[in-house]
C-alpha positions in Angstrom: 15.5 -10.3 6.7 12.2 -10.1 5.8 10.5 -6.7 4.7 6.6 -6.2 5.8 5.1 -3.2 3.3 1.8 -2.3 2.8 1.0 0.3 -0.4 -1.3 2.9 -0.2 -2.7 3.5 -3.8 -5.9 5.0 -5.3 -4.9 3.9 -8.5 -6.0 0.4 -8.5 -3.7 -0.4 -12.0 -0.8 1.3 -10.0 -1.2 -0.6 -6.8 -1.0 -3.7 -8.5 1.7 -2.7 -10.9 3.9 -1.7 -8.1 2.5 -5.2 -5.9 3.8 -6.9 -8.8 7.3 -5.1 -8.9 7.3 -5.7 -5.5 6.8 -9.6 -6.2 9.9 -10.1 -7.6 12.0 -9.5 -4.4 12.2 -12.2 -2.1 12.7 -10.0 1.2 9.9 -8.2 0.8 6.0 -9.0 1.2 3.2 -6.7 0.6 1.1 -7.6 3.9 -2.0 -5.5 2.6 -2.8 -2.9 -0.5 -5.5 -0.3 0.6 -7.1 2.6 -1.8 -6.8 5.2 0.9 -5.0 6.1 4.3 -8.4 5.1 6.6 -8.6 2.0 5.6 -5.1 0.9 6.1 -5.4 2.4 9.9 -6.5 -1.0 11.2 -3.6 -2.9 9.8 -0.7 -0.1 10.6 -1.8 0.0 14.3 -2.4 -3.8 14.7 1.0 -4.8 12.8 4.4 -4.5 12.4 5.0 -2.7 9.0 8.6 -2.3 7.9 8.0 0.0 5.3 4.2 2.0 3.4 4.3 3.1 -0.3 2.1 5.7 -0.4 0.8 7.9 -3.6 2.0 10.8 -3.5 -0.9 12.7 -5.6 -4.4 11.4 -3.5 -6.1 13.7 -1.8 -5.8 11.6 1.5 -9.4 13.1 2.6 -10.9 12.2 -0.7 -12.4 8.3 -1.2 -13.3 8.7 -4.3 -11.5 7.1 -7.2 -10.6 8.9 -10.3 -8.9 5.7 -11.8 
């Protein structure tokens, strides 16, 4: 079986870190990465997503980027 993810990041070095991680499993794909919760809206209401990885430590209602 075949596990869709998307990761919501605002770290762009830890979204790609944990993309790569990811990588390494063959039942899982990252189908999108996205620096805040807006713009992964589109995708999670158009797509099936098995699973999000989501930073914990973002101020969801915050777009700017303290990386």
């Amino acid at each position: 079986m075949l596990f869709k993810v998307i990761i919501i990041e605002d770290s762009e070095t830890a979204a790609n870190k944990l993309n790569s991680f990811l990588g390494e499993f063959l039942d899982i794909r990252v189908v999108g990465i996205f620096d805040n919760i807006e713009s992964a809206k589109p995708l999670l209401e158009t797509a099936q997503v098995d699973g999000v990885f989501l930073d914990i430590q973002f101020n969801p209602l915050d777009d700017t980027n303290t990386d």
